[in-house]
C-alpha positions as CSV (number, residue, x, y, z in Angstrom):
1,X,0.0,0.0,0.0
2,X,2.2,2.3,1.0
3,X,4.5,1.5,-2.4
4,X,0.9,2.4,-4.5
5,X,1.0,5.6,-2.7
6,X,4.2,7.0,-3.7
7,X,3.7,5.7,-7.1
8,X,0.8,8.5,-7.2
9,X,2.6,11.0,-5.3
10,X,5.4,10.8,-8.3
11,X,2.7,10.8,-11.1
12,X,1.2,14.4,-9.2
13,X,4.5,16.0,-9.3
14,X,6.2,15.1,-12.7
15,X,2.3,16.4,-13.8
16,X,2.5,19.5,-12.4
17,X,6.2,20.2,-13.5
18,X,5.4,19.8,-17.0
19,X,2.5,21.7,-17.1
20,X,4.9,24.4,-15.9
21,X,7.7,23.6,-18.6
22,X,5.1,23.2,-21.3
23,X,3.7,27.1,-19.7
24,X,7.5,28.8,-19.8
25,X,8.1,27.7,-23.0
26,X,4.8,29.6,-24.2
27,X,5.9,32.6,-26.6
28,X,6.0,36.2,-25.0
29,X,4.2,38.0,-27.5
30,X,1.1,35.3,-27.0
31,X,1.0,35.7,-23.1
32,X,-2.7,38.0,-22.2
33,X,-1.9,42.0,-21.6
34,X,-0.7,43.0,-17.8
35,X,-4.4,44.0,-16.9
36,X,-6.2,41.0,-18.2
37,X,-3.7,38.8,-16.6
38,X,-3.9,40.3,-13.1
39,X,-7.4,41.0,-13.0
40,X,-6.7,45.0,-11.8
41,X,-7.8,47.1,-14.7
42,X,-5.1,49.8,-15.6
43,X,-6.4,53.6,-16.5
44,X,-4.8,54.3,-19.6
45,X,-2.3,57.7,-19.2
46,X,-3.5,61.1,-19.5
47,X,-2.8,63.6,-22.1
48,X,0.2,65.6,-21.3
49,X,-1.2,69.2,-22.4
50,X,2.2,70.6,-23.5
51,X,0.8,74.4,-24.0
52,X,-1.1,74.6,-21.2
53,X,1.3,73.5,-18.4
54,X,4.4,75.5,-19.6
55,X,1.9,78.7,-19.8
56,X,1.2,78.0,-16.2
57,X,4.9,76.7,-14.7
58,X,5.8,80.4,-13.5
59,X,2.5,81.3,-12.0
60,X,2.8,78.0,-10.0
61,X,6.3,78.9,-9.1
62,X,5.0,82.2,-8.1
63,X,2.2,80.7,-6.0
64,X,4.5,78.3,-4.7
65,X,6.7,80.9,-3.1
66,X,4.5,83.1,-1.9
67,X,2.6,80.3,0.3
68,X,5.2,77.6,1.2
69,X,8.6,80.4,1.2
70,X,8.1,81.7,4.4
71,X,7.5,78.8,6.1
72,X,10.8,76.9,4.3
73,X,12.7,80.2,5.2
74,X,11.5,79.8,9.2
75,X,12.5,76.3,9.3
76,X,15.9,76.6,7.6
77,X,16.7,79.5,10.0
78,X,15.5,77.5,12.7
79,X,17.5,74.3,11.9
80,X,20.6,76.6,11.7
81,X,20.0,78.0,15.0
82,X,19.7,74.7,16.9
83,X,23.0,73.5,15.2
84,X,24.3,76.4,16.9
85,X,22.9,76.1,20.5
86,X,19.0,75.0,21.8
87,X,18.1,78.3,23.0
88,X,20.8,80.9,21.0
89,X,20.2,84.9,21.0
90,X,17.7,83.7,24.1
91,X,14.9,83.1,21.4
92,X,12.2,81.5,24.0
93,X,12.7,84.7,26.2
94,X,12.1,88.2,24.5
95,X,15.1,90.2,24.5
96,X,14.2,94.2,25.3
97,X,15.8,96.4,23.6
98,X,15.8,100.0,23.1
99,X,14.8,102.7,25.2
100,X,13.2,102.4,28.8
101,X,11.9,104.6,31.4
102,X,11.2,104.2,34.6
103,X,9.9,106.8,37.8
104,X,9.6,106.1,41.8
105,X,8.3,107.9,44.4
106,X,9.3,106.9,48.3
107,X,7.3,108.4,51.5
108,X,9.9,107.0,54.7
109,X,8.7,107.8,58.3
110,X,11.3,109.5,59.6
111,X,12.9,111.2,55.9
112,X,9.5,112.2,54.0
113,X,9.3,112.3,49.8
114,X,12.0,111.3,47.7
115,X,11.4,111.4,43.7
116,X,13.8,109.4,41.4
117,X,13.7,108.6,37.4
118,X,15.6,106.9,35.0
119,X,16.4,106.7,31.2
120,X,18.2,103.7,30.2
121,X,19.0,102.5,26.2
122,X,20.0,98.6,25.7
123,X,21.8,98.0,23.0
124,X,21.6,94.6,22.9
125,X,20.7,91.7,25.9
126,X,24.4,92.3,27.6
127,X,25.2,95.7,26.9
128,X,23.2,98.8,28.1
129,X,23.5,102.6,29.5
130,X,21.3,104.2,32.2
131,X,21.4,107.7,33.3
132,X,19.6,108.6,36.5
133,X,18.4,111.4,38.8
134,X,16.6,112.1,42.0
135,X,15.5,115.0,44.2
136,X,14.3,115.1,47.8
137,X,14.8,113.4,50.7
138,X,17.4,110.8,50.5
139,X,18.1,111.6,46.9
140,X,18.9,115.2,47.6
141,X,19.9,116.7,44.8
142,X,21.6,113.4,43.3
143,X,22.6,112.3,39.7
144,X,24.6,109.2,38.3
145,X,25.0,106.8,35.1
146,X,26.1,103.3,34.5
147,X,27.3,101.3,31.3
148,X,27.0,97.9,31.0
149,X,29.9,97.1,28.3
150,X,28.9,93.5,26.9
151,X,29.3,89.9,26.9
152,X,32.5,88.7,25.8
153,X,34.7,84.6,25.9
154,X,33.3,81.6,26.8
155,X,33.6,82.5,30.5
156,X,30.8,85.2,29.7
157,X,32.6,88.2,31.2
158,X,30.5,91.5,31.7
159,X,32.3,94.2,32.4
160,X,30.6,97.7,33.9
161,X,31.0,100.6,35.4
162,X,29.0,103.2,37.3
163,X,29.2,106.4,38.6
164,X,27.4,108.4,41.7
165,X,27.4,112.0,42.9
166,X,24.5,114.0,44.9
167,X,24.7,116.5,47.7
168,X,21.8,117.4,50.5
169,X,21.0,113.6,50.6
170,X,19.3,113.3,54.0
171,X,19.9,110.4,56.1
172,X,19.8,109.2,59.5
173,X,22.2,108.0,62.2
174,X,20.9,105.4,62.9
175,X,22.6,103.7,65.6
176,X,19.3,101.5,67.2
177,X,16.3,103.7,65.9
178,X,16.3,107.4,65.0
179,X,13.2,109.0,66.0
180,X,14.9,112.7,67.0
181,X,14.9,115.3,64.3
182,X,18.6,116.0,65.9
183,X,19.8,112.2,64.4
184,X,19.3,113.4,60.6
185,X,22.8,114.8,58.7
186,X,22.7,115.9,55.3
187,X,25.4,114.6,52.9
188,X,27.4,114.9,50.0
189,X,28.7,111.6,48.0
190,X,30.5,110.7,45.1
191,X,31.7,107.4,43.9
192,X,33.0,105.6,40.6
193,X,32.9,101.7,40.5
194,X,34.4,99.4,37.8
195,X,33.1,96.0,38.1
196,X,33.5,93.0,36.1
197,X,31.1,89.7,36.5
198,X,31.2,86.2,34.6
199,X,27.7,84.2,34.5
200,X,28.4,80.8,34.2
201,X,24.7,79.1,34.1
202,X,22.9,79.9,37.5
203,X,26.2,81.2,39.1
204,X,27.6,84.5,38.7
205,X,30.8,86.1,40.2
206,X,31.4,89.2,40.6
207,X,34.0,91.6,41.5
208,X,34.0,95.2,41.9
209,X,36.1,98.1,43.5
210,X,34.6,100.9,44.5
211,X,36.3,104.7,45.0
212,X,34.1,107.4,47.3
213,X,34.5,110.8,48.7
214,X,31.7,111.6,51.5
215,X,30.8,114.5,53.4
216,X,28.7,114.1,56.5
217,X,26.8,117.7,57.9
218,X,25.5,117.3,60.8
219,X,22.2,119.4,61.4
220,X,22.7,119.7,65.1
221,X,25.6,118.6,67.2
222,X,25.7,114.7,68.6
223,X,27.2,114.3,72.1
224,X,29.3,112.2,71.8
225,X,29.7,112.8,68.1
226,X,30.7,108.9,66.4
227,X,33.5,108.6,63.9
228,X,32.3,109.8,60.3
229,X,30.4,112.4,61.6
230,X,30.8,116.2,60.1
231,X,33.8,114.8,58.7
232,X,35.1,114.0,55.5
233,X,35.7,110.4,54.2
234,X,37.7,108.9,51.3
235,X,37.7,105.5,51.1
236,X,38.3,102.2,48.5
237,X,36.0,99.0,48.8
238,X,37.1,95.9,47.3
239,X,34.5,93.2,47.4
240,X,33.9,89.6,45.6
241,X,30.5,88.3,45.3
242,X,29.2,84.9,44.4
243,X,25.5,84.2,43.2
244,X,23.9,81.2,43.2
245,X,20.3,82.0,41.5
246,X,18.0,78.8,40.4
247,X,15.0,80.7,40.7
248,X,12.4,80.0,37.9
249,X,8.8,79.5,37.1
250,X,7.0,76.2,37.0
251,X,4.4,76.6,34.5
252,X,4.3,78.0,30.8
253,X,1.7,80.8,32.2
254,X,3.6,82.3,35.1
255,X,4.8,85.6,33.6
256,X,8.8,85.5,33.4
257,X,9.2,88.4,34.9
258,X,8.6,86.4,38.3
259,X,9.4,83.2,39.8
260,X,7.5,80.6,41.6
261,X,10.2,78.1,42.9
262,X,13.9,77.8,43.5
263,X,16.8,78.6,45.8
264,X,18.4,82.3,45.3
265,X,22.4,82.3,47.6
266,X,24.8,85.2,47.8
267,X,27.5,85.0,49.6
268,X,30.2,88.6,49.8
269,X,33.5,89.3,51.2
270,X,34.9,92.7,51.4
271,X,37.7,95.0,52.3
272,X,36.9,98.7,53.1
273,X,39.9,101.4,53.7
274,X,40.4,105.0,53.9
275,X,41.0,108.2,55.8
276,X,38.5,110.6,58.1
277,X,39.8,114.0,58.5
278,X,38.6,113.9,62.1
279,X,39.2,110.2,63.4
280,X,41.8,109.3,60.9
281,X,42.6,105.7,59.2
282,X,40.2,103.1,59.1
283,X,40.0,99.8,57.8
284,X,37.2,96.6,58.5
285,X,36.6,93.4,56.7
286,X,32.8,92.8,55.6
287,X,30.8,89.6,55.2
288,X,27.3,89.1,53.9
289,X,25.7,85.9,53.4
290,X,21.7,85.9,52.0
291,X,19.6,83.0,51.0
292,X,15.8,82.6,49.3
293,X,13.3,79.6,49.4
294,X,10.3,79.6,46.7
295,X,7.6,77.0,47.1
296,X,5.2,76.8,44.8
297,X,2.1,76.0,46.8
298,X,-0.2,75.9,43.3
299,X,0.9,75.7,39.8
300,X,3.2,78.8,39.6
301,X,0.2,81.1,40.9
302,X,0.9,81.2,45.0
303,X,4.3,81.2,46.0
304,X,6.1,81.6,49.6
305,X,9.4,83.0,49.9
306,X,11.6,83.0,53.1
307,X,14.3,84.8,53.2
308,X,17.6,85.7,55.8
309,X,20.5,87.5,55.5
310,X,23.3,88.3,57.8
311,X,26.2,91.0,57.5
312,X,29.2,91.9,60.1
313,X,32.0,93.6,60.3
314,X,35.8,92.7,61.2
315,X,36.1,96.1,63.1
316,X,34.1,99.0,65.0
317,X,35.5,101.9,65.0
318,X,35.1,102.7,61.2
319,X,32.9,105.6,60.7
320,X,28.8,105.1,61.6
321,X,27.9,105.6,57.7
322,X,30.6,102.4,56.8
323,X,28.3,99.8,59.3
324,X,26.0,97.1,58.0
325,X,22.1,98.9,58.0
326,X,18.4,98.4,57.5
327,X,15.6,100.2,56.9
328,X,14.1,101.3,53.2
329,X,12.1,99.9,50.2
330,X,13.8,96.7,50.4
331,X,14.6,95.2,53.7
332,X,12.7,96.6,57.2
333,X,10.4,98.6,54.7
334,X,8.6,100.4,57.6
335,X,11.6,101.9,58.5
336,X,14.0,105.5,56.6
337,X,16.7,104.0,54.8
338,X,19.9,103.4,57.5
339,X,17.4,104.0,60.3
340,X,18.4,100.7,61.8
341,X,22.5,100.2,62.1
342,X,25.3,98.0,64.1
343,X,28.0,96.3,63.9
344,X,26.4,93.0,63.0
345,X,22.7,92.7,61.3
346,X,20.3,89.9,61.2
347,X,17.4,90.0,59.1
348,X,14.2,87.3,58.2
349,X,11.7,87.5,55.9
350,X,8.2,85.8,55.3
351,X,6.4,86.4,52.1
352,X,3.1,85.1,50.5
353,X,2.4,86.1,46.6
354,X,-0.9,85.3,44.6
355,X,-1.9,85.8,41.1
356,X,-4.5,88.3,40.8
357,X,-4.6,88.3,36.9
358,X,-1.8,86.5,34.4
359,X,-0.3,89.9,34.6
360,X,-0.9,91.1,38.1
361,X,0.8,89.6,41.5
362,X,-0.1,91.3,45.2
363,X,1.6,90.1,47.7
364,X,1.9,90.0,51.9
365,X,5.1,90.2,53.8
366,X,6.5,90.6,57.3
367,X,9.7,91.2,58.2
368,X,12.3,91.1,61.9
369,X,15.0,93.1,62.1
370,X,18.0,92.5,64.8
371,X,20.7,95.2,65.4
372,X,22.4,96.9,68.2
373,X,21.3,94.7,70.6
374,X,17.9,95.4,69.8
375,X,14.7,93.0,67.5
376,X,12.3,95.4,65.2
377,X,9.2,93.8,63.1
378,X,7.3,95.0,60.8
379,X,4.7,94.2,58.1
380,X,3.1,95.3,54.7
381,X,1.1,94.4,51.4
382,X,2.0,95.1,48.0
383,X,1.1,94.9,44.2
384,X,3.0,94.3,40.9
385,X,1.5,94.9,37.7
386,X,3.8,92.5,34.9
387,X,4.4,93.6,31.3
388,X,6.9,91.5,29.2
389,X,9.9,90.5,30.9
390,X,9.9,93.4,33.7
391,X,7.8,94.8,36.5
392,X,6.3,97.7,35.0
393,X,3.9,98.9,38.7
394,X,4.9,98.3,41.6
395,X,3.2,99.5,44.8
396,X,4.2,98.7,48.7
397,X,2.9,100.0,52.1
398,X,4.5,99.1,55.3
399,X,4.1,99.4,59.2
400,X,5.5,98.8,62.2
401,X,4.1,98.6,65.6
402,X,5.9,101.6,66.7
403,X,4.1,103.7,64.0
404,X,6.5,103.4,61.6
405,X,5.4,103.8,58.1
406,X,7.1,103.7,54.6
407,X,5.5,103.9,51.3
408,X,7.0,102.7,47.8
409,X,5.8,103.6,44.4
410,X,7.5,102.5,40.8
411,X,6.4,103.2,37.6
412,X,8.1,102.0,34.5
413,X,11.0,99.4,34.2
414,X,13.5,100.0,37.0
């Protein structure tokens, strides 16, 4: 049986091999058209219109470029630019140039109104020029200009250089808390500073050295009367700086002109020397160490920030004006500018910001103070209006429980 079965197994396959043989050997010109023999039905080709498309190549070209150019232009510049760098010329962030303006009013306690403006013109995102004035107050009569001169090597080096001058500036001893109309001198200031900084990513370093003349008046005689007082100062400041600054935003619709997380460090070291024509030589070493905490507390639009800082000197019997101070738009806000002074400074911080638009911020701070032995705290609430990359409104009130009260206005990019 089973030899019967390979005899038709053999017979199947010699059958089928020959029908093949006896199938290639058919003649070419006899085997059915392409479309009959694959059972697709092929469209025969269209006319090719010769006239009619070579009349209408160029307006096609024309159309062509018109519609799709731009859009080939955008993506070859593009391509370029990432070869060179994923973010080059800061293309993600709008660079501001041109001219800017910018205006702020101060009320302080214990030194009334001061006015101040500035005109500024950047040439480019590393290189600018401000001029500045201010009248009243602390700003006196006061004037002063700084040049920002570029970015230049790999290390990113910025060098600058800024000069001060003003006369009738109003200040305050300051040594605890001024509150008698007999602790406020009248001064005259001038100073030139050449600095030179190198950002490297979120780090900066920066060092600076900084020439002065000052001339303190008192308005009424102090008994006993401190070093620096109605005398005049000339003095050079050397100082290093280092800046740690990973601040940033955490969401795409947080306006870049603030921040909503991150870690902000500066750490300072410098040397100040000169002559007083009353108390003679002086010399101090000065540290200053300052550290911020964002926490974004919901998606970029309430933010907490605590803050220290810390300052002291090497030395005490440099002249009162050369001591570490608080008091102004910045830091104890309640209090004049230099209304709080010592030898060494402590200072902490608590603030709570909340969107009130995609462009507006208010915020609520309180601050403590610790100098000369002595613990001051004080409190506020404030509002930023945000346009582009800059802070173009800003308003601040602030009070102490001692009735202190200072006041803080900007308008324009300062």
């Amino acid at each position: 049986m089973d030899h019967g079965f390979r005899t038709v197994h053999r017979s199947l396959i010699c059958g089928v091999l020959c029908s093949a043989t006896v199938a290639s050997a058919q003649p070419v010109d006899q085997a059915p058209p392409a479309d009959q023999a694959s059972g697709i039905e092929v469209a025969a080709p269209e006319r090719t219109h010769r006239v009619s498309n070579t009349l209408l190549a160029l307006p096609r070209l024309i159309a062509h470029v018109i519609l799709r150019g731009p859009r080939y232009a955008a993506a070859g510049v593009d391509s370029y630019l990432e070869r060179k760098s994923p973010d080059v010329g800061g293309r993600t962030v709008a660079t501001q140039t041109g001219f800017r303006f910018g205006a702020e009013l101060v009320g302080e306690n214990e030194l009334g109104l001061s006015l101040a403006v500035r005109i500024g013109y950047k040439v480019s995102e590393h290189a600018a020029v401000d001029l500045y004035g201010g009248l009243m107050g602390v700003r006196g009569q006061s004037g002063g200009a700084r040049v920002i001169l570029g970015d230049y090597t790999a290390l990113h080096l910025q060098p600058s250089i800024s000069a001060d001058a003003g006369n009738d500036l109003e200040r305050l001893y300051g040594i605890g808390a001024a509150t008698s109309r007999d602790d406020h001198y009248e001064a005259e200031e001038a100073s030139v500073t050449p600095a030179i900084a190198s950002q490297l990513g979120p780090f900066q370093i920066r060092a600076s050295a900084r020439f002065d003349r000052v001339d303190n008046d008192p308005i009424a005689a102090l008994d006993p009367m401190p070093a620096g007082a109605g005398e005049i100062e000339r003095a050079t400041t050397e100082e290093l700086a280092i800046t740690y600054d990973g601040r940033r935003r955490t969401h795409p619709w947080v306006n870049e002109a603030t921040y909503s997380t991150g870690f902000y460090v500066r750490a300072a070291a410098s040397y100040v020397h000169g002559d007083a024509s009353r108390s003679g030589a002086f010399s101090t070493g000065r540290g200053v160490v300052e550290a911020r905490r964002l926490f974004d507390l919901f998606r970029g639009d309430r933010v907490l920030t605590i803050g220290v800082r810390g300052e002291a000197l090497t030395d005490d019997s440099v002249p009162f004006d050369r001591m570490p101070t608080l008091g102004g738009r910045d830091r104890m806000r309640a209090f004049s500018r230099d209304e709080l002074r010592g030898r060494r400074l402590g200072y902490a911080t608590l603030e709570y910001e909340w969107a009130l638009g995609l462009d507006s911020r208010g915020y609520l701070f309180t601050e403590a103070g610790g100098v000369a032995d002595s613990v001051h705290y004080d409190g506020g609430i404030g509002l930023r209006l945000l346009t582009g990359g800059s802070t173009s409104l800003r308003m601040q009130v602030a009070a102490s429980a001692n009735g202190d009260v200072g006041f803080y206005l900007q308008l324009g990019d300062l």
